[in-house]
Every structure is written in structure tokens, then in C-alpha cells.
N, C-alpha and C positions, 0 to 999 in steps of 0.2 A: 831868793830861796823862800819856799813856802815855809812859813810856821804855827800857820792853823788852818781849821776848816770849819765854816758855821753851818752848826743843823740847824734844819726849821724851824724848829721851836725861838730859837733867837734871835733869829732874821725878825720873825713875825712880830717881836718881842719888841723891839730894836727898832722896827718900822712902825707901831704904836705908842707904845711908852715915851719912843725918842730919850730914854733913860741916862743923863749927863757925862756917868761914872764910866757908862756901856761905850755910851760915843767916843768918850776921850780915850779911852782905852783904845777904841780902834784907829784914832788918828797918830796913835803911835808910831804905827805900821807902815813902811809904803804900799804902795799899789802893789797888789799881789803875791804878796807877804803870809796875806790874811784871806781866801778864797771860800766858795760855794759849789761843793757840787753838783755836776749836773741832774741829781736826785733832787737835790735840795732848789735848784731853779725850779722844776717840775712841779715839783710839790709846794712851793709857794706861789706858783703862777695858778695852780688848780684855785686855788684860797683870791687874789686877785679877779681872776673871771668867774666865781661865783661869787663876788662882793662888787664888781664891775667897777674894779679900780685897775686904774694906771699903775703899774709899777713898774714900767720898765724899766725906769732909772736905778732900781737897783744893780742891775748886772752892770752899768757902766760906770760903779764906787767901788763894786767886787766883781773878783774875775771870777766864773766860771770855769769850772773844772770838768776837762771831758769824761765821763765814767767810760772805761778802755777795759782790754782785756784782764789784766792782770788783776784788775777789780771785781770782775766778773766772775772769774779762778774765787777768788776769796769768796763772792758772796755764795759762790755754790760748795764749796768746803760747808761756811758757815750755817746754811740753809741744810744740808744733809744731818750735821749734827747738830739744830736746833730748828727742826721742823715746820714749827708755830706759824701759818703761815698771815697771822695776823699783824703779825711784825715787819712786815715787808718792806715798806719805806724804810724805816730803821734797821734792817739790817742790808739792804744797800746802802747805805749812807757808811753804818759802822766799815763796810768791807770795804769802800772808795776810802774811806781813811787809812784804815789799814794797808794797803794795798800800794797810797800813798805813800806812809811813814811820818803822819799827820796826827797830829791829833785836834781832838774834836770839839768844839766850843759848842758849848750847851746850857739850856737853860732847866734840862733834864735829865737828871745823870744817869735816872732809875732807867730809862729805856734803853739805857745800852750797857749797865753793868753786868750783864750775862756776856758781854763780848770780851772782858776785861782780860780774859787770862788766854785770851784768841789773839792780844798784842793791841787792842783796844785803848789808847792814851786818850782822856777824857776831863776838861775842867771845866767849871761853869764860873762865868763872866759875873754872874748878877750877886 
């Protein structure tokens, strides 16, 4: 059973800091418990090949999550009624959670508290 989902901002977070409190917390978890979606592989792989690091070991400590239809549905709900289209990685990410019934581990709350009353569950780790 899934019970979270990391946005980028914490991945990135998490893969720099190596922060003690953040790790332990997620060895809580089993394998795939604790996932990334595949926005969030995306958008951290851009970050990787323009720093021209290896990370592919990440997706083999967390699963990846297919972004599917049903997520898709949400993000164009959520895109019709909040336009902005500067927000785009983040509001894919918030609608794959959503969509999911996930909520969303973050190092950021502020960029997705305009999704909160859209069914948006949201905590930050740090």
C-alpha cells in the first residue's frame, strides 16, 4: 500500500543534504510504500543532466509512479480552474497525488497550498 509521494523539491533535498532525520524516516517504510512520480523522476532527471550527475540509483530505492489517465482528468480539472500556467510541474505532481489518494511529501508546502481544498493532503518531512 502506497502512503506517500515525494515532490522534487525533497528528493533533491534528500539527495544533497543526505539529512539523518529525512533518511530515517524513510527507512521506516518498505519498498514502495513511499513512491515518486513519474513528474517528479522527470523533473529531477532535468536537474541531473544539467549538473551531469548520475542518479539513477534513485528510482531503484523508490518506485516510480506511472502518471495514467485518471491523473491526467485531475490535472486538466485543476489547470481549467487555476490557469497559471507557470505552475505546471506542480500542479502535475499535486493532480498524480490526488488522483492517487496520496499524499504528498514536501519540502514546500507553499506551492501546493492552492490545491488543498481540490483533496490535496500535504506534509513536509524537514
Amino acid at each position: 500500500m502506497i502512503k506517500g509521494m515525494l515532490d522534487t523539491n525533497i528528493l533533491i533535498y534528500i539527495s544533497i543534504k543526505e539529512p539523518p532525520g529525512v533518511i530515517e524516516r524513510l527507512r521506516k517504510f518498505r519498498r514502495g510504500e513511499i513512491v515518486m512520480s513519474a513528474i517528479v523522476w522527470a523533473e529531477f532527471s532535468v536537474g541531473l543532466h544539467k549538473a551531469g550527475i548520475d542518479g539513477g540509483q534513485v528510482d531503484r530505492f523508490i518506485d516510480v509512479l506511472p502518471f495514467d489517465s485518471e491523473a491526467g482528468d485531475v490535472f486538466g480539472k485543476l489547470t481549467a480552474k487555476y490557469p497559471d500556467r507557470t505552475k505546471g510541474f506542480d500542479r502535475l505532481i499535486a493532480a498524480h497525488a490526488i488522483a492517487a489518494g496520496i499524499k504528498l511529501i514536501t519540502n514546500n508546502i507553499a506551492d501546493f497550498t492552492q490545491y488543498l481544498d481540490d483533496g490535496l493532503s500535504v506534509e513536509n518531512w524537514v
